[in-house]
N, C-alpha and C positions, 0 to 999 in steps of 0.2 A: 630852486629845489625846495627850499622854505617855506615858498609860497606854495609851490604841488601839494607836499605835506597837507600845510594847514588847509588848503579847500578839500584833503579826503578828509581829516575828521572834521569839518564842518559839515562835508556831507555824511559822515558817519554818525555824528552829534541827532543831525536833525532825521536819521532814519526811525534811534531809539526815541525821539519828540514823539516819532509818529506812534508809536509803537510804546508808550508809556504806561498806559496799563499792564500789558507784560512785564516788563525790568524793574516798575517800579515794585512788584511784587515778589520780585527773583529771591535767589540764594544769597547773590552779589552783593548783596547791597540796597537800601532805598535811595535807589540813585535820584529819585526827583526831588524828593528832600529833601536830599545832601547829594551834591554831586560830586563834591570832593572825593567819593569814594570809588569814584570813578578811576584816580592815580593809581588805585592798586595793580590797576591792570597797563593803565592809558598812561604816558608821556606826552605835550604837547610838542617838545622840544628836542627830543634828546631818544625819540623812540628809533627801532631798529628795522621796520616794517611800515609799509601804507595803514597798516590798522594801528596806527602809533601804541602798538606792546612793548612791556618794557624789557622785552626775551629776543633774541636775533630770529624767533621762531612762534607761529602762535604755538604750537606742541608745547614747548619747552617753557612760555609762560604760563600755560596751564599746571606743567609740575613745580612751578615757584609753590604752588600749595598743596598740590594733590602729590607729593611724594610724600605726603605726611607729614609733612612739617605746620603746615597751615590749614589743613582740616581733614576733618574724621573721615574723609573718600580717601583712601590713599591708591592710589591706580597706580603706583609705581613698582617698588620691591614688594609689596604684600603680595599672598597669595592670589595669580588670576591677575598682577600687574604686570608692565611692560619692562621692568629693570631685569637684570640679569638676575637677581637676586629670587625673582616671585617665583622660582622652578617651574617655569610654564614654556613648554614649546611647540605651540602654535598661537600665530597673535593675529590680530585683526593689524594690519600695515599700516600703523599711526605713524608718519614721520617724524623725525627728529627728535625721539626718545630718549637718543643717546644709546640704545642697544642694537648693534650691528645684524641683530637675529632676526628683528622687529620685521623689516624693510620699508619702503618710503612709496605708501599710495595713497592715503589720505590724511587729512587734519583730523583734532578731536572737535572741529568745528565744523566738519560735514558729518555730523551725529547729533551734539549737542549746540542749543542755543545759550552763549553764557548770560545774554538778556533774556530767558525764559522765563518763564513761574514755576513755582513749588509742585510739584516736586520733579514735572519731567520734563522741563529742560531740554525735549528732542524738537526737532524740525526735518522739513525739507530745504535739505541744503540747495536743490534744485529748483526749488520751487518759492521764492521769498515770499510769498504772500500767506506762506503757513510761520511765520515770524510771530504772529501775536497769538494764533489759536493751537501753532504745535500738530504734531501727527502722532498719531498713539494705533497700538493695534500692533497685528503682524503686517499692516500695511509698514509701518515705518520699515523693518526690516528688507522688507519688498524695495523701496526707492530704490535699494542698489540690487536688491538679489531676485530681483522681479525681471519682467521681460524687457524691459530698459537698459540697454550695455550702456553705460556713462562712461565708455572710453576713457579711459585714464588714458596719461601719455605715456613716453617713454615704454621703458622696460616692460611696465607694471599695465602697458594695455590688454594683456590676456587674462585680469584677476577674473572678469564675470566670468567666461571659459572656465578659470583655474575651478573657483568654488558653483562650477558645474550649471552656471546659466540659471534660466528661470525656475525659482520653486514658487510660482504663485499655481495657486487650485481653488478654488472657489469653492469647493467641495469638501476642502481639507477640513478635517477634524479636530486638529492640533491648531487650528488656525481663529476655534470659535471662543470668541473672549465672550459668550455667557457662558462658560463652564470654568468655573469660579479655581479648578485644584489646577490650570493651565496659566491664572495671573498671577505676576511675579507682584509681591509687597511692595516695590517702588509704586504702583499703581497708577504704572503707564498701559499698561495691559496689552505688554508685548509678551504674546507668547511664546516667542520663540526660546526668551531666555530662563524659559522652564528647562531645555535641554540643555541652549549652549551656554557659554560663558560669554560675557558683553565684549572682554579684553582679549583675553588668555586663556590657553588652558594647556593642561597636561599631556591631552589629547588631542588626535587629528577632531579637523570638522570643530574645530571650540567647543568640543562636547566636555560635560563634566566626566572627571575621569571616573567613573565607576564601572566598572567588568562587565563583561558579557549585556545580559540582560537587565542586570542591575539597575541600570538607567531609567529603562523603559519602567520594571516591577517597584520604580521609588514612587510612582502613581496608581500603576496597576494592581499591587497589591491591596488595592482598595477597591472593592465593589462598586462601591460608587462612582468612582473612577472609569471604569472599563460599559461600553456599548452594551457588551452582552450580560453586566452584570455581575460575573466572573471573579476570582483571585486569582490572577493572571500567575503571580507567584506559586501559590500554592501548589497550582496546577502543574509548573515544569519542576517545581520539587519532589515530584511521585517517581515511583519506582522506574516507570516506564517512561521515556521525556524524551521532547526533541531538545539537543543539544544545544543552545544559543549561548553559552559560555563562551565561543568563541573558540574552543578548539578545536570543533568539529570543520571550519572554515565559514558557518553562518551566525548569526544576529538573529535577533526580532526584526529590524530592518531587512532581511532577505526575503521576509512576506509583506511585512506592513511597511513599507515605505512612508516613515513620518511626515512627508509633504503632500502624498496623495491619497491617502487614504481616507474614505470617508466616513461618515458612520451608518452606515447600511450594512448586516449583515450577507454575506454573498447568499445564506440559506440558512434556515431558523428547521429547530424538531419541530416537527410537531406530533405530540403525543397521540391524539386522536388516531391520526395516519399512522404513525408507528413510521415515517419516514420523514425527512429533511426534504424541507417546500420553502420557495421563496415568499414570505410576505410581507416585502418592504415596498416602496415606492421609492425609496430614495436610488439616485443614478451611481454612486461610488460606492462600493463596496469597501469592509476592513480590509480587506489584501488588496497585495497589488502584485503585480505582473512579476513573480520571484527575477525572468531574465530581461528586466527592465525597469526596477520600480520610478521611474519616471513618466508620470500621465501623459503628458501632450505629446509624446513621440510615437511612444510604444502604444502607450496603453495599457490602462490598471484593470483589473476581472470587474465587471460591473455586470449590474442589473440590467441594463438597456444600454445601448452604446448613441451616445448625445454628439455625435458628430463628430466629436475631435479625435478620432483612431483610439477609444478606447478597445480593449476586448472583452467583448462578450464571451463569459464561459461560465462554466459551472465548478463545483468546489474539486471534479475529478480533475478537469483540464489545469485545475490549479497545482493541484499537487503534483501530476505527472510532467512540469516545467522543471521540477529535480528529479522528479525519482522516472522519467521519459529513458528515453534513450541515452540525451544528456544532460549536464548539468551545468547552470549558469556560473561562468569564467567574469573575474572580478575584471568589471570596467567604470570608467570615469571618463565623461564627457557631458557638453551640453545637452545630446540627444539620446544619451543612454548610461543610465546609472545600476548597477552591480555592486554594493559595498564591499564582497566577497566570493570567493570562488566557495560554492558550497560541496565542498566534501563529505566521505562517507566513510563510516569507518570501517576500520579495517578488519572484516568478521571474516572467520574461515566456514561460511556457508557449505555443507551436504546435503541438507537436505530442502535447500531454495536454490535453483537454480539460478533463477534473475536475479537474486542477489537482492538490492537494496531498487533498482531497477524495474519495471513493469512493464508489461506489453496488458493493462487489463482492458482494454476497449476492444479486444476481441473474446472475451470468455463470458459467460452466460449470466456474471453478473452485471458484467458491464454491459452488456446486451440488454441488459434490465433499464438500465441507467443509474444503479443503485451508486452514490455518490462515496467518497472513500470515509467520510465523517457520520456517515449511517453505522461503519464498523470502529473505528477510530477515533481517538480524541487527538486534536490537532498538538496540543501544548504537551500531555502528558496524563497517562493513567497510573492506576494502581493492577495493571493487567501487562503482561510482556506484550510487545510490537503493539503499543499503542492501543490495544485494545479498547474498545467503551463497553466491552460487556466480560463479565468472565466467561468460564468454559463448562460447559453443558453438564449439568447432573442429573440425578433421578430425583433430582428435588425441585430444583429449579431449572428453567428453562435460561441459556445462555445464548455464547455468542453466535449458534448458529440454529438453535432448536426454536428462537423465539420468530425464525421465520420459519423453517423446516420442519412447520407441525400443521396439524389441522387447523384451519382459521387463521394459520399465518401470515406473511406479508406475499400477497399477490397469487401469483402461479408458482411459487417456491415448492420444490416437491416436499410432501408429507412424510421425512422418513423418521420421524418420533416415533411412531405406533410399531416400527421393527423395531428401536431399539429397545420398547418394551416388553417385546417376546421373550418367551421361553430360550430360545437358543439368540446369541448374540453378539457382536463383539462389544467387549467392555468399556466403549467410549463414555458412559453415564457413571462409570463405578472408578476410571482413571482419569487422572489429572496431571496437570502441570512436569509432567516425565518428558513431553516430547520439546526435543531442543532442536535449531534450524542448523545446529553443528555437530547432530548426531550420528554416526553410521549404524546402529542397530546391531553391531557383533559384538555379541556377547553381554549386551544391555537388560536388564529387563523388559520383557516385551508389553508391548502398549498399543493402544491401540484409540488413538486420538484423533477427529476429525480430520486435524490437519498432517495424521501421520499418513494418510491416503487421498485426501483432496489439497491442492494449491487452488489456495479460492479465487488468486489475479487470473490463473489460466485455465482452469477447468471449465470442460464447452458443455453444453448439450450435448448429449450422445458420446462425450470424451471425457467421463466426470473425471479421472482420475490422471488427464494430463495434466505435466508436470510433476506431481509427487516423488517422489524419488525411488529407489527400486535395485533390484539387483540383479546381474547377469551373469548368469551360470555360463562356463565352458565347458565344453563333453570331450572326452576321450573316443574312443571307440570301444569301449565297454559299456556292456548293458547291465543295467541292473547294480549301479553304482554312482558313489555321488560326485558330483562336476568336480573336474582338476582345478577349479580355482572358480572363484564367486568376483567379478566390480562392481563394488557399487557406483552408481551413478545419481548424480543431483536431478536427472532428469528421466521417467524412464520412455519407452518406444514401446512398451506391450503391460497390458494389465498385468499379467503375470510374475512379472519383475516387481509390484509393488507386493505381491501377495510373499513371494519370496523373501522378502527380508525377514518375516518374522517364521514362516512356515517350513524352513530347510536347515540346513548344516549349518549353514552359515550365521545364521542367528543362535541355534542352542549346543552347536555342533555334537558331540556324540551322547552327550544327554537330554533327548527330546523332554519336555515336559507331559504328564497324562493330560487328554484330550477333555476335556470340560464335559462334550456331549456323551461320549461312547464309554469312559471310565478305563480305555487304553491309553496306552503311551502313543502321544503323536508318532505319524507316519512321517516321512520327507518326500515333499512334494516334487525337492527337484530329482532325486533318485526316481520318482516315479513316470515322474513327465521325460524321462530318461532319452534323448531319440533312435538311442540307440535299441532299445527297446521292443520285442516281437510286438508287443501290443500297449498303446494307449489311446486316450483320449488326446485330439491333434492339438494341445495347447501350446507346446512347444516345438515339438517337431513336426513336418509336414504329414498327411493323414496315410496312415497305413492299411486303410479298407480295401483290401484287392477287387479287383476288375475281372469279370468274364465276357465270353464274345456267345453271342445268341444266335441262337439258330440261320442267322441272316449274318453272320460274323459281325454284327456291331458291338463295341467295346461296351459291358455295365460294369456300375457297381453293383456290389451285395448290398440286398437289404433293400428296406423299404424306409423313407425319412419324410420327416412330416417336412412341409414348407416353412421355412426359405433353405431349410436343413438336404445339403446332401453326400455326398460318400467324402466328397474330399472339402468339407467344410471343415475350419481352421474355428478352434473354439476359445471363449475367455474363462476364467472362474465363475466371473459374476452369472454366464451360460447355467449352471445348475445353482452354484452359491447366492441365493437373495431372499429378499422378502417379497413385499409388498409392491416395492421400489427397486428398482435395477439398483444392484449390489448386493451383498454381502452384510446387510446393519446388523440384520434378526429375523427370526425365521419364528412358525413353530415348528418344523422340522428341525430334529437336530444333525447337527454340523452346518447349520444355516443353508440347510436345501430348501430349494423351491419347493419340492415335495417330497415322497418318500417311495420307496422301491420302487415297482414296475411303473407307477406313477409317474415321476421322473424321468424314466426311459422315454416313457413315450411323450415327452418333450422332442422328441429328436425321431428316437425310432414309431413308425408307424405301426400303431398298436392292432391294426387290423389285420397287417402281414404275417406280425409275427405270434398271434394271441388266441385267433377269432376263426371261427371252420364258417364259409356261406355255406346254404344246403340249395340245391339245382335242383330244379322244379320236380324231377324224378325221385327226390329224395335224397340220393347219394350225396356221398360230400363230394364239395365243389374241388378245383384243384385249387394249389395254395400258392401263391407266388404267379408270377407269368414266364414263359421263356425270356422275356426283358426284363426282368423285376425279378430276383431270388434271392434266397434267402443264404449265406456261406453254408448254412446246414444244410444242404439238398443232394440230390439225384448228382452226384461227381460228373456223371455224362454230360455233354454239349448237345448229345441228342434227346430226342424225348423221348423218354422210358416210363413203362409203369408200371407201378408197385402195389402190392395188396395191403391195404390198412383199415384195423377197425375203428372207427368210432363213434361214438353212444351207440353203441349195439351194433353198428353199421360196418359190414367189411364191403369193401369197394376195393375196385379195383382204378387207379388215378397216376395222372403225370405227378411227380411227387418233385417239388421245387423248395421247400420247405417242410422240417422236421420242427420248428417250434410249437407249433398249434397243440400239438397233442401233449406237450410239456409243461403250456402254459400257468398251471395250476402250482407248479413248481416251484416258478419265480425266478428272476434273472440269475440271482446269486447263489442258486442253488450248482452253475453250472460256470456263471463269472465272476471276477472277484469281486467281495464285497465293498471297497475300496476302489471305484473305478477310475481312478487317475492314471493307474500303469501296471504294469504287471512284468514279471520275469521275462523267460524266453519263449511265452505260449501267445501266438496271436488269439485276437478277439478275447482277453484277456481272460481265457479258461483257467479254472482253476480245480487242483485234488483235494481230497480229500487230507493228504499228507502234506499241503503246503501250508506257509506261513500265515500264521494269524496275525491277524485283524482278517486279509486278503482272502482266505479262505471262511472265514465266518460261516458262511450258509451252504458248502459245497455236499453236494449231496453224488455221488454215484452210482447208479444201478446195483453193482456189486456189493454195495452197500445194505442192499436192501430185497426183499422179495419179493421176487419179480410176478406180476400180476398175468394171471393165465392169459389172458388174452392179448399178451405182449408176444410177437410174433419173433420167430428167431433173427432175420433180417434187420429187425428198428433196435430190437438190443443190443446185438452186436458191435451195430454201426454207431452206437451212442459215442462209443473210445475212440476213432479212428480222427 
């Protein structure tokens, strides 16, 4: 046994021979000088171990000094050592520490060479032939936490599994020792122990224990520090922030995954464009796959995908990996890493439907491809919901005018120039009122971009899906306001948006005065009533009666321009807009497309009801057709005919229509001036003795002096 001994350290003797420039220059000792000082460690006689140490353990000969007693490394009970004492509870498995907590997978001599040089002392414990020149980098790290499982035995064979398999990336950022704020003062120029801890730590993963983001912002809060430039801090300190404190259930790590991330931008502004363009060359992008940030498996958002399963996407496919359908559930394995289940918090959302959730790849921005950091700052604004711009005024162009203007971004409709009009809603003169947890009753009314457009789902031709809205229930009384108003986070009819601020429901029995007319608002839902002799079909289905023609086929009354006909179902925006389908600003007031009989004849055919032909004889032509009349006409189903003057002309004619000759009138001289609904009069007639606003322009015969050549028959029949 004596003799085994002595030929290991003979051969151990003549390993350090070979290897003399290393040890002779170590910590240890000048052992070639003096070799005596080699006993500090070495026994030739009396050692407990084939490396003749003078500890029953090499661990444990190590702490003959490194507990503090023998030099300024104390790796023992100081903070970040292996004693019970260092308050650290996770440890790299140094065996025979002497602390039960530790556990037993490696020596402190598959890390350290104790014949090293100054100052790093590391090797490949695998590999001897790095004995004289040492391995330095995030390569040292890698020997064990690289794609090489070094099996350990026993118990402790599933540690690569345990601490999650391979973290090499050749790409990684955190990996590059020319970026001077990444090497540690030892200057071994491993980076990794800018994060972790070498021993111990307080923390899972040997991270230094510092909260949320803190970790990550002990770098980032420097410019120079960060890819894009950035004070990564400052940024999640603003009003408006993504949560990475830690109590929302995400990290910094739940986008940048510290092993894979590279330093490529996924997409850069560009000012010119006025839009977010890739112009990097580099393959890894700063994010990584939030429900994976493991490269080699999944795959990190990249620029180009370089073979190895990464994913190519863009910054929307990024964000909607949380804010999707669903949200990445906290997992830990060698093929898929998840630090956290990312959570949301807990808001009582009315007037967002989806919630913190999106469906935007089907709405007309997304149709665009506009990315969600063209609206958005990723880290945090000084704007609510992340905002990157604030909110539209008549001074400055904001978060959505600085494309929805003329010379904007792309094919974006131009609707700045209505909200310049004369008539308008107040979206440029209000601000910051509208909340995603308001219901609208009894609030002050506002009238903010996003209190009528949800900009994830509003479509082409749907601007106002999603927005939120309210839904009147009717009684069976006419001419009265809905038994009960819900609001809903979502609505089904333009109508319902227009309702929350235009009914009972919002100012209940105290309308406000009308901004355009200098009356007290009307209630639109009293109006749009369905129960109602006469409205306009917004809410209830259309009440233009039907006659049968001479041939008994079923018409409607009236004449309607295209695509308009008796039993068309109308929205606001129908008469309410400008420039641009909606309601922004008009210069018509109450935000009309136009203005009296002008606006009719949006719908009604202004030749049916306005305009006499003259028949080559001279006489006037008839008015209407047996198919086509007007509700004013000949009551008969048969063709009758009637004596009428006009300009100078009495003729005698099939009479299918009495409006021609009233024309000069005007709609409202006869319907209400308000034509959204009206009492218990169909075709929304109105007297002289009804309620104003609604009667405005009502004019009577009786009223007035009758003009000689008003025959007894047409005055008559004016009242009937």
């Amino acid at each position: 046994m004596k003799l085994s001994r002595l030929l290991v350290a003979l051969a151990f003797l003549s390993l350090l021979l070979l290897t003399q420039a290393a040890w002779a220059l170590g910590p240890h000792g000048p052992y070639f000088g003096n070799p005596d000082t080699c006993g500090a460690c070495h026994v030739a006689h009396a050692a407990y171990s084939e490396p003749l140490v003078i500890k029953p353990s090499q661990t444990q000969t190590c702490l003959v000094c490194h507990d503090g007693t023998g030099s300024i490394y104390n790796v023992y009970n100081a903070v970040y050592g292996f004693g019970p004492l260092s308050g650290s509870t996770c440890f790299h498995p140094v065996a025979n520490t002497g602390n039960p907590v530790v556990g037993s997978v490696v020596e402190c001599a598959y890390c350290h060479n104790p014949h090293g040089s100054i100052p790093k002392l590391l090797w490949n414990f695998w590999d001897k032939t790095t004995l004289a020149t040492g391995v330095y980098g995030p390569d040292f790290c890698l020997i064990c936490h690289g794609g090489a499982d070094r099996n350990f035995t026993g118990p402790a064979d599933t540690y690569w599994e345990d601490a999650l398999g391979d973290h090499a990336n050749g790409f990684a950022a955190h990996y590059d020792t020319a970026e001077v704020a990444l090497l540690p003062s030892s200057g071994t120029e491993v980076t990794c122990v800018r994060c972790h801890q070498k021993h111990s730590s307080s923390g899972g993963g040997l991270l230094a224990p510092l909260i949320g983001a803190s970790l990550c912002c002990s770098c980032h809060a420097d410019p120079a520090n960060s890819i894009s430039g950035r004070n990564i801090q400052a940024e999640l300190d603003r009003a408006s922030n993504h949560d990475v404190s830690g109590t929302a259930g995400m990290g910094c790590t739940s986008c940048h995954g510290p092993h894979t991330v590279g330093k490529a931008r996924l997409s850069e502004w560009s000012v010119a464009n006025n839009i977010y363009t890739s112009v990097t060359t580099e393959t890894y992008s700063d994010v990584s796959d939030p429900a994976n940030t493991k490269s080699v498996f999944a795959g990190i958002y990249t620029v180009q995908d370089n073979g190895i399963g990464n994913v190519v996407g863009t910054v929307t496919d990024f964000c909607l990996r949380c804010h999707g359908a669903t949200s990445p559930a906290a997992t830990a394995s060698t093929a898929v890493y998840v630090p956290s289940t990312v959570a949301f918090p807990s808001t009582p959302f009315t007037t967002n439907n989806q919630g913190w959730r999106k469906t935007y790849a089907g709405s007309a921005h997304g149709g665009k491809s506009l990315l969600c950091n063209e609206c958005h700052q990723e880290h945090g604004s000084d704007y609510s919901r992340l905002q990157r711009y604030p909110e539209d005024t008549g001074l400055a162009d904001g978060e959505c005018l600085r494309c929805h203007k003329a010379g904007g971004y792309s094919t974006a409709p131009d609707v700045k120039a209505d909200f310049l009009s004369t008539y308008r809603h107040p979206a440029l003169t209000i601000s910051g009122v509208h909340a995603d947890t308001e219901d609208y009753m009894g609030a002050p009314r506002h009238a903010e971009c996003t209190d009528c457009h949800d900009v994830h789902q509003a479509a082409s031709g749907s601007p106002v899906l999603g927005a939120s809205g309210v839904v009147p229930t009717y009684g069976t009384t006419a001419w009265a306001i809905p038994t009960s108003y819900t609001f809903t986070a979502s609505n089904s009819y333009e109508y319902e948006v227009c309702l929350k601020c235009h009914s009972y429901y919002s100012y209940g029995a105290t309308p406000p005065t009308s901004p355009s007319g200098g009356f007290t608002e009307t209630d639109q839902s009293v109006e749009f009533n369905p129960n109602n002799q006469g409205y306009h079909a917004v809410i209830g289905f259309s009440k233009v009666p039907q006659f049968l023609d001479s041939t008994n086929t079923p018409r409607y009354y009236g004449s309607y321009v295209t695509p308009w006909q008796g039993n068309s179902a109308l929205t606001c925006s129908d008469c309410h807009s400008g420039s641009r389908r909606g309601p922004h600003g008009s210069s018509s007031a109450f935000i009309l497309k136009g203005s009296g009989g002008t606006l009719c004849a949006d719908c009604h055919d202004q030749a049916f009801y306005a305009t006499h032909a003259q028949v080559p004889t001279g006489n006037p032509a008839v008015d209407g057709s047996d198919s086509l009349r007007s509700g004013w006409s000949n009551p008969s189903l048969t063709v009758e005919e009637a004596t009428y003057t006009y300009n100078g002309i009495t003729a005698t004619a099939s009479v299918y229509n009495f409006h021609p000759v009233h024309a000069n009138l005007g709609c409202s001289s006869c319907h209400s001036a308000i034509p959204h609904g009206w009492d218990n009069r169909r075709s929304l007639l109105v007297t002289v003795g009804d309620d104003y606003p609604y009667s405005g322009g009502a004019r009577l015969w009786s009223a007035f002096t009758l003009p000689a050549s008003c025959g007894t028959w047409q005055c008559t029949n004016c009242h009937a």
